[in-house]
C-alpha positions as CSV (number, residue, x, y, z in Angstrom):
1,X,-49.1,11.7,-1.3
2,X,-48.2,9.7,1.6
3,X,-44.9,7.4,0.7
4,X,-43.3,4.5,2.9
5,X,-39.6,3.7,2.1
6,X,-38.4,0.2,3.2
7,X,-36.0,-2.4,1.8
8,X,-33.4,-5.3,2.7
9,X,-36.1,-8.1,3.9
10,X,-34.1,-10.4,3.1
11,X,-37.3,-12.8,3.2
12,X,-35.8,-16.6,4.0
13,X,-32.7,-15.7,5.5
14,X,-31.2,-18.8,7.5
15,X,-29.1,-17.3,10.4
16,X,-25.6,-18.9,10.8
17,X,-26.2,-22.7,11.5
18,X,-29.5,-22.8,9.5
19,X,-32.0,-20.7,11.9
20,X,-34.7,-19.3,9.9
21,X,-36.5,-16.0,10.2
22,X,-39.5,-16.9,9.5
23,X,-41.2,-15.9,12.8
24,X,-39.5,-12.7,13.0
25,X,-40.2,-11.7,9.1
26,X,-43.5,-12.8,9.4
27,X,-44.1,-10.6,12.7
28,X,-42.7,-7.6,10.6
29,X,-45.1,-8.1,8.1
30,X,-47.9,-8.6,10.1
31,X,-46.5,-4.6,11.7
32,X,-46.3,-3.3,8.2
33,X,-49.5,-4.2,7.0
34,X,-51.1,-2.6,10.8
35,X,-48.9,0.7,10.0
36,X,-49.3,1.2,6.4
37,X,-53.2,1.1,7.1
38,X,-52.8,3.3,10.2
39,X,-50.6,5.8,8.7
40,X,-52.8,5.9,5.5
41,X,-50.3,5.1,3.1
42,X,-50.6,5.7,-0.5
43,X,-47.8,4.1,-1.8
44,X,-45.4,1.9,-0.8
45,X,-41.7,1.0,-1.8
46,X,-39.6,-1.8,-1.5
47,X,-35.9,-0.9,-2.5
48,X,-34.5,-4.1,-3.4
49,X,-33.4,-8.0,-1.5
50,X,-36.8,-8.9,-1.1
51,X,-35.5,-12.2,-0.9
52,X,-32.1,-13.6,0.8
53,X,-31.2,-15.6,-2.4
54,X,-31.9,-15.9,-6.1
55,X,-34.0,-19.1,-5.3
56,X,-36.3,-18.5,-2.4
57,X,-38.0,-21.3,-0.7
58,X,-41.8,-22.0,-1.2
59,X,-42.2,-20.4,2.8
60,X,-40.2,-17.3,1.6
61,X,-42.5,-17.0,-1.6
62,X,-45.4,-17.6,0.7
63,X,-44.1,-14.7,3.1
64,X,-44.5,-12.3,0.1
65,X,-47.0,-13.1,-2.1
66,X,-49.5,-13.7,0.8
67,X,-48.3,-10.1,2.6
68,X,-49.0,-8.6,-1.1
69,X,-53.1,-10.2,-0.9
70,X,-53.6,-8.6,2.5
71,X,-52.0,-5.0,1.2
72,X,-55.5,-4.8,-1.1
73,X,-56.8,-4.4,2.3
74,X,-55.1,-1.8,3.8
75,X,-56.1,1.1,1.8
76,X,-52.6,1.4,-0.2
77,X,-52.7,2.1,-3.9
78,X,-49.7,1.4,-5.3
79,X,-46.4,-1.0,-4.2
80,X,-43.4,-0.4,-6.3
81,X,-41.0,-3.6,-6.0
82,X,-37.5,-3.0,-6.9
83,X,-35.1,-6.6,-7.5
84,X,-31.7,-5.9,-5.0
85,X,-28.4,-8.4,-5.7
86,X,-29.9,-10.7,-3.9
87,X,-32.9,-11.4,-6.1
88,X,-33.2,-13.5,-9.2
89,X,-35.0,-10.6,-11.3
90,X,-36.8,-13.5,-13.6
91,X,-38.1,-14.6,-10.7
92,X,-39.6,-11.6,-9.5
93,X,-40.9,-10.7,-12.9
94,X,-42.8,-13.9,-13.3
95,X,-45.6,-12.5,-11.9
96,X,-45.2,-8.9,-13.1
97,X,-48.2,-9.2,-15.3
98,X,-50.4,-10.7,-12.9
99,X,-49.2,-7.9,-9.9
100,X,-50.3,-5.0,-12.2
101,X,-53.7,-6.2,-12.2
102,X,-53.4,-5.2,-8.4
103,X,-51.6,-2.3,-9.0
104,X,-48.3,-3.5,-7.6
105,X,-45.2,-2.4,-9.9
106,X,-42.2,-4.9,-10.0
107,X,-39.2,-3.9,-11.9
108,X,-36.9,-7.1,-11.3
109,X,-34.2,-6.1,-13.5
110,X,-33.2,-3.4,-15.9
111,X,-36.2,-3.7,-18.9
112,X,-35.3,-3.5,-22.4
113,X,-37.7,-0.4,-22.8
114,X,-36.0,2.1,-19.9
115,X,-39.3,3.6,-20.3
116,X,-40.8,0.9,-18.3
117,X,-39.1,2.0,-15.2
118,X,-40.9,5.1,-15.5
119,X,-44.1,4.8,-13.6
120,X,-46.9,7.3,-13.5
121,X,-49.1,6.8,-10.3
122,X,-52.4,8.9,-9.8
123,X,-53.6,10.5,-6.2
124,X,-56.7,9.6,-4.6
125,X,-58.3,12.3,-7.0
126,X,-57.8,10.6,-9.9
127,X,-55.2,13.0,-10.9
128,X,-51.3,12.4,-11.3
129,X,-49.6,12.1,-7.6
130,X,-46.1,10.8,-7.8
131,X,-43.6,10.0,-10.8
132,X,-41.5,6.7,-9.5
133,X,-38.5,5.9,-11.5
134,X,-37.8,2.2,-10.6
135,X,-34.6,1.4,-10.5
136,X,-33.6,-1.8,-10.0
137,X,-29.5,-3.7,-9.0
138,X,-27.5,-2.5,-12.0
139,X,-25.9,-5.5,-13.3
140,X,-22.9,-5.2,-14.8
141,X,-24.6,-6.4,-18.0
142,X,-27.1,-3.7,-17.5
143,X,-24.1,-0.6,-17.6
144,X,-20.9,-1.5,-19.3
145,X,-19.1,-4.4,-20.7
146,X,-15.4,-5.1,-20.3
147,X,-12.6,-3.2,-22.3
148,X,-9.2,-4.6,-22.5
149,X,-6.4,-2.9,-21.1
150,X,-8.4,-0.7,-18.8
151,X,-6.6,0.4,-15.4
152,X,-8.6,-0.2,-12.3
153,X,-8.9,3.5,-12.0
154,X,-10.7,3.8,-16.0
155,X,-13.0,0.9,-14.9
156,X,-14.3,2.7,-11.7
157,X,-14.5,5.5,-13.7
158,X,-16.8,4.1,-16.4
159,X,-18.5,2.3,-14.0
160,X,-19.2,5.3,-12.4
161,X,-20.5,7.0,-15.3
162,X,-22.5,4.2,-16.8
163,X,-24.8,4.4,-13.4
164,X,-24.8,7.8,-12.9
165,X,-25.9,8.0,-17.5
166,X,-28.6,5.5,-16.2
167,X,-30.0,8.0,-13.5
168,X,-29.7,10.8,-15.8
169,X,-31.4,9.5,-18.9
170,X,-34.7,8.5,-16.7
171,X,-34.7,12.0,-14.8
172,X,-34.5,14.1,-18.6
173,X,-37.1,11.6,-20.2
174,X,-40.0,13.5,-21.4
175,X,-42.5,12.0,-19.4
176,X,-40.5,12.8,-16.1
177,X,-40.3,16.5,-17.0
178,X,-43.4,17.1,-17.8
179,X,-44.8,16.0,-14.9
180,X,-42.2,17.9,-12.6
181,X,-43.3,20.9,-14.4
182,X,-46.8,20.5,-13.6
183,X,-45.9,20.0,-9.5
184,X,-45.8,16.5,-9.7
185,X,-42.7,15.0,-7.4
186,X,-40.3,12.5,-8.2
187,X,-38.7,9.5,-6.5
188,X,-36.2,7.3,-7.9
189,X,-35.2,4.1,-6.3
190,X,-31.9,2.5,-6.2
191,X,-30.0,-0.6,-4.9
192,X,-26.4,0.0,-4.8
193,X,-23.8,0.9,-2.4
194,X,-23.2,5.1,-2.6
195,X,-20.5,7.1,-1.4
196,X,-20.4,8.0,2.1
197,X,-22.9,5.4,3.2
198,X,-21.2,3.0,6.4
199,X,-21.6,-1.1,5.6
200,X,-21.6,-3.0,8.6
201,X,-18.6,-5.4,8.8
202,X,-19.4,-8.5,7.2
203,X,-23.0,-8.0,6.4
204,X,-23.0,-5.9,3.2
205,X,-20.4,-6.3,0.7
206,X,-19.9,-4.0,-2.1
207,X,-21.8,-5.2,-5.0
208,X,-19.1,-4.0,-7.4
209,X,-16.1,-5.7,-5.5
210,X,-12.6,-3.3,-5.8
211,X,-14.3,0.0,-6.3
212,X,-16.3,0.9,-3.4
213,X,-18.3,4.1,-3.5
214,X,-19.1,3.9,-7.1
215,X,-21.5,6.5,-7.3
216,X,-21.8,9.3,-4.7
217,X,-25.0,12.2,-4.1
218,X,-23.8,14.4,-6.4
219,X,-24.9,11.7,-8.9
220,X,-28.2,11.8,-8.8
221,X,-30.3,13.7,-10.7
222,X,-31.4,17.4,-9.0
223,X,-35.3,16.3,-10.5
224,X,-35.2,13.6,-7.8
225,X,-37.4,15.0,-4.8
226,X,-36.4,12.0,-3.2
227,X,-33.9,8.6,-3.7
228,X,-35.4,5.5,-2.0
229,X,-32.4,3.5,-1.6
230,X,-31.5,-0.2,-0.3
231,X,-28.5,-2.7,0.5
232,X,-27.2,-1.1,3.1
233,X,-28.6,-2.0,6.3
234,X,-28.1,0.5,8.7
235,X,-30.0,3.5,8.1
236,X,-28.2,6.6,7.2
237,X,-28.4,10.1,5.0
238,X,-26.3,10.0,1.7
239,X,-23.6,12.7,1.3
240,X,-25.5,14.9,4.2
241,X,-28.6,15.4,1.7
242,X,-31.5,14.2,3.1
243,X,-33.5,13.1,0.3
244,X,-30.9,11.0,-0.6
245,X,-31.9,7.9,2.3
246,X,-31.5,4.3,3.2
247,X,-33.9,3.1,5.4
248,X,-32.2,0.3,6.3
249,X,-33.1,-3.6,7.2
250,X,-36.6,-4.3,9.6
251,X,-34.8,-7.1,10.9
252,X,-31.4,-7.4,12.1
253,X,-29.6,-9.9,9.9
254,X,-25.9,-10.1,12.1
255,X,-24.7,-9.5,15.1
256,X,-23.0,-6.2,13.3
257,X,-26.3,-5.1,13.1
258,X,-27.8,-5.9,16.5
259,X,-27.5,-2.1,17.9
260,X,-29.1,-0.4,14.6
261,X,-32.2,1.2,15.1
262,X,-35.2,-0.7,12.2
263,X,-37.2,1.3,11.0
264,X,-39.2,2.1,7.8
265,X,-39.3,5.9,6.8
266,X,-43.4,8.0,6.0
267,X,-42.5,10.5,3.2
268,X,-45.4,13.3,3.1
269,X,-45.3,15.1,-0.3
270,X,-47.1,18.3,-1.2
271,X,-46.1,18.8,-4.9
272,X,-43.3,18.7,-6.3
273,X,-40.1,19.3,-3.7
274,X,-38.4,17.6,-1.1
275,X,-41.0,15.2,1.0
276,X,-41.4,15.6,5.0
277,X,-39.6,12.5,6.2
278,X,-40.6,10.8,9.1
279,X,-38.8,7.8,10.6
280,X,-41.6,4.8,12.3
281,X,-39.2,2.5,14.6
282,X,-39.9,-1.4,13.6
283,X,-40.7,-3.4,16.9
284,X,-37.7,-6.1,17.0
285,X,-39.1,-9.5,18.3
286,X,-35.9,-10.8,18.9
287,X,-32.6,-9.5,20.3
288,X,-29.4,-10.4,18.6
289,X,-26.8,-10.3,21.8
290,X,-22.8,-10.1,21.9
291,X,-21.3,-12.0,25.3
292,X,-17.7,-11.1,24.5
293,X,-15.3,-10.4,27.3
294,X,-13.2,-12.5,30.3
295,X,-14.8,-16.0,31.1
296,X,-16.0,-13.7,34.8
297,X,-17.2,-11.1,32.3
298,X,-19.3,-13.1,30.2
299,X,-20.8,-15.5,33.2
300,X,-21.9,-12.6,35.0
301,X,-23.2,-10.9,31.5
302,X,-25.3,-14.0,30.6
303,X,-27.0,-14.1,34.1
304,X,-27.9,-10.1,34.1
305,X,-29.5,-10.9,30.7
306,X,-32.9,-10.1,30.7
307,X,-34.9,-10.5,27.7
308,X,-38.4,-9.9,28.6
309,X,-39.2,-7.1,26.2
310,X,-38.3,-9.9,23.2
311,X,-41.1,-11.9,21.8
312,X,-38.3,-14.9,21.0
313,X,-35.8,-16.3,22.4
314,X,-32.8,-14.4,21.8
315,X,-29.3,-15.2,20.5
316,X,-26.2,-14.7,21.3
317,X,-22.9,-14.3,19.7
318,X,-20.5,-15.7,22.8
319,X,-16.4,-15.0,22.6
320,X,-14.3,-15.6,25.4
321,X,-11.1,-14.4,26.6
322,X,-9.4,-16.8,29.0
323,X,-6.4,-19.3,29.3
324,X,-8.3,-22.4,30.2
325,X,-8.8,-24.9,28.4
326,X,-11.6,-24.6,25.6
327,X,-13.0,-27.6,27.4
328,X,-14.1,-26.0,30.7
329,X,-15.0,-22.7,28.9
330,X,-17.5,-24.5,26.8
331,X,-18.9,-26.4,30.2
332,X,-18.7,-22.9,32.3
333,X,-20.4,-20.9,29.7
334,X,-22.9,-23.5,28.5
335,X,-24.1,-23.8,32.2
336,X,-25.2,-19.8,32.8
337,X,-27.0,-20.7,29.3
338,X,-28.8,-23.6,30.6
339,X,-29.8,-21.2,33.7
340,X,-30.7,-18.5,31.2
341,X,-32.3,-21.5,28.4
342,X,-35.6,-19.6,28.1
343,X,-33.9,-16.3,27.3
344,X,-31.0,-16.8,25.1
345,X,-29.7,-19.5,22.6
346,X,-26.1,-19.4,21.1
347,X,-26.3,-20.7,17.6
348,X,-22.6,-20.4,16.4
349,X,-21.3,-22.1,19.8
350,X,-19.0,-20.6,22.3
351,X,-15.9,-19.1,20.4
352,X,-12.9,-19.6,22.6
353,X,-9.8,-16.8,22.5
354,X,-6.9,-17.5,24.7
355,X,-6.2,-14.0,26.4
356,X,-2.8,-14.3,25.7
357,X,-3.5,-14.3,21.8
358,X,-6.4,-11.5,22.5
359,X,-3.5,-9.2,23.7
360,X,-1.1,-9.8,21.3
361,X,-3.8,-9.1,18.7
362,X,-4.9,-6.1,20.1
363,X,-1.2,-4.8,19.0
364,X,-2.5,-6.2,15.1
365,X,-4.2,-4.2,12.6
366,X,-5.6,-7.4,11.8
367,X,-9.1,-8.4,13.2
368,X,-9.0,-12.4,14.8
369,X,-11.8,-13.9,12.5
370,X,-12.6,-17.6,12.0
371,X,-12.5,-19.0,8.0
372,X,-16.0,-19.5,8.2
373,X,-16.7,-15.7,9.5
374,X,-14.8,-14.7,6.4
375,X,-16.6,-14.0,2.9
376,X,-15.4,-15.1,-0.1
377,X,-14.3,-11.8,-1.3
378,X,-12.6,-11.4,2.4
379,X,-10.5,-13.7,2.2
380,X,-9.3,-13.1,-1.0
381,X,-8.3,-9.5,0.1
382,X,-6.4,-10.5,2.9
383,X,-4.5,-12.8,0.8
384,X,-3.5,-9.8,-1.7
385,X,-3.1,-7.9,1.5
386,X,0.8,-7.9,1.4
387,X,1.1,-7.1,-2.5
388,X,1.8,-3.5,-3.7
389,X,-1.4,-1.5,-3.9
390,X,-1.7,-1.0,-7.9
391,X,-1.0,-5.0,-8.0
392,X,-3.7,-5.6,-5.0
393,X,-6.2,-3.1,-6.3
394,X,-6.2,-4.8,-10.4
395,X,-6.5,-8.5,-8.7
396,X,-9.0,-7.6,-6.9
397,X,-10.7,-5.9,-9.5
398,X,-10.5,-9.0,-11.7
399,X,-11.5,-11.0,-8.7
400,X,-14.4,-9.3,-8.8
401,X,-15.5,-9.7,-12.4
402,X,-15.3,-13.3,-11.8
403,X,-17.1,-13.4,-8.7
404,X,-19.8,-11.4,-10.4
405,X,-20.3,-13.7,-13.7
406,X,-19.7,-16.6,-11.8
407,X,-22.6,-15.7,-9.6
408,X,-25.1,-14.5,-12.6
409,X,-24.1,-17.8,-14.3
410,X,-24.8,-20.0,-11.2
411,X,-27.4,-18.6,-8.7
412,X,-27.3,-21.8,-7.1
413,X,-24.2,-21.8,-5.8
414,X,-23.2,-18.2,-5.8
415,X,-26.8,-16.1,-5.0
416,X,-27.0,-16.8,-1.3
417,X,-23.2,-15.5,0.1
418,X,-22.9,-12.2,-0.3
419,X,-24.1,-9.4,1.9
């Protein structure tokens, strides 16, 4: 059984002043339905944030549904579609029904029936080939509810626990079993942020805000021969186990994320076991650039830029460190971009740092960051920052809770911000 592991599309992501993606997603599309037909993939998984909010636009739909047609083409039997925190799960399952027609599995949220998680797919013989238990983003709704009184500590704890019961129950189910007896493999999918695994600053938050690393490798089931996992966006090995995987975001989605290395990840299984895992690099159309350094430093930096292995026009994230005045900054920088204008556009501006203020920060634990760099749940920390830890720590905590009903109350306004 030949497997492909991707997540994190984030399908209609605007990029900072209201650049959209569409290009680029549609370009990694168009690649994934070349390699999953070249590589003769069985199966393929998509490990949550299909979308970039709760309430796509009509192009993002459009991105999906129409890449979904051509995969009837390609060869591939089954798609599994997880729902990630950024997803509406209703609106993923509205067309559930009408997907399994075309033998595509979406499991936007947790079901009522866990059993529906649980999906059987056959090999090209006919004959059983893979056991997929589809986890979805656990909710909080999904794992625990709230208990009065609890320390932070007990509600990590139970948090912990609820996710990790949820894993277990689906890997001792019946159905699971039996097939791992009878050298079928396993693969259980996941959206969540594990133990061990590295965010990238101020692209992926932790979906359970105050207790990061919720759940950690030792959590998951030993029946799993392999966990296809997603929100994080730099691809990395869980706990040192290799099984346990994200593969990570095909597109870059921030300038924290402009050196990662895309990719989507071929699992070959041959029964039940551990799959051979293969890592197939994701051509990046366009180049997300950092220009930070001295006014001389970034001039000269602009100029050497050389983007002709890009199919568009790349973009920049420009900071400069100088004592004139913002004024002739913004006139000396935006003039190497004029020379450069078919290469590289800067869509947040030209950020100006006195170098004066750069070195006396550099003396500051405290990163420079403008309000509008910050998240929501950023700024909050940094305002509890100076209390006591235990005090900090249950804020936060609480914070969080609200944050989190707030944002399953009101996609509209809460969906789209977080990482």
């Amino acid at each position: 059984m030949r497997v492909l592991h991707t997540a994190d599309w984030h399908l209609g992501q605007h990029f900072l002043t209201g650049q959209e993606r569409t290009t680029e997603q549609q370009a990694f599309l168009d690649w994934l339905l070349l390699t999953v037909q070249a590589q003769q993939i069985e199966v393929l998984v998509v490990a949550g944030d299909i979308f970039d909010t709760q309430t796509p636009s009509y192009t993002a739909q459009e991105l999906y549904y129409t890449f979904l047609v051509k995969m009837q083409a390609t060869g591939c039997r089954d798609i599994v579609v997880v729902g990630g925190n950024h997803d509406s799960p209703t609106m993923l399952n509205a067309s559930r029904q009408l997907l399994r027609q075309l033998r595509i599995h979406v499991v936007g949220g947790v079901p009522t029936d866990p059993t529906e998680q649980i999906l059987n797919l056959n090999g090209a013989d006919g004959r059983p080939g893979l056991v997929v238990c589809a986890v979805p983003f656990l909710r909080d709704r999904d794992i625990r509810l709230a208990v009065a009184g609890e320390t932070p500590d007990d509600r990590q704890l139970r948090i912990r626990q609820s996710i990790a019961g949820h894993y277990a129950a689906l890997a001792d189910h019946e159905s699971v079993r039996r097939q791992r007896e009878q050298d079928v493999p396993v693969l259980a999918t996941g959206h969540l942020y594990a133990a061990g695994g590295e965010a990238r600053e101020g692209a992926e938050r932790d979906v359970h805000i105050g207790g990061l690393g919720l759940i950690g490798a030792e959590h998951f089931p030993a029946a799993f021969d392999y966990v296809a996992l997603g929100h994080l966006h730099r691809p990395q090995v869980v706990g040192g186990r290799a099984h346990i995987r994200y593969s990570g975001s095909p597109v870059p989605l921030s300038f924290t994320e402009a050196d990662d290395k895309q990719q989507v990840l071929l699992l070959e299984f041959n029964g039940a076991g551990a799959p051979t895992i293969t890592s197939l690099p994701v051509p990046v159309t366009r180049r997300l650039q950092r220009f930070h350094g001295t006014l001389e430093e970034v001039e000269a930096d602009i100029l050497a830029f050389d983007n002709s292995a890009f199919q568009f026009v790349a973009w920049a994230d420009v900071l400069v460190r100088s004592d004139e005045t913002p004024a002739e900054v913004q006139r000396r920088v935006q003039a190497v971009l004029q020379l450069q204008k078919a290469q590289v556009l800067a869509p947040r501006g030209v950020r100006h740092q006195r170098a004066t203020e750069a070195a006396d920060l550099a003396e500051s634990t405290m990163p420079l960051a403008l309000l509008h760099e910050l998240t929501v749940d950023e700024v909050f920390s940094r305002r509890v920052a100076s209390l006591p830890p235990e005090r900090a720590a249950a804020l936060s905590a609480t914070f969080g809770e609200l944050r989190q009903l707030l944002a399953e109350a009101d996609p509209l306004a809460w969906g789209g911000t977080d990482g």
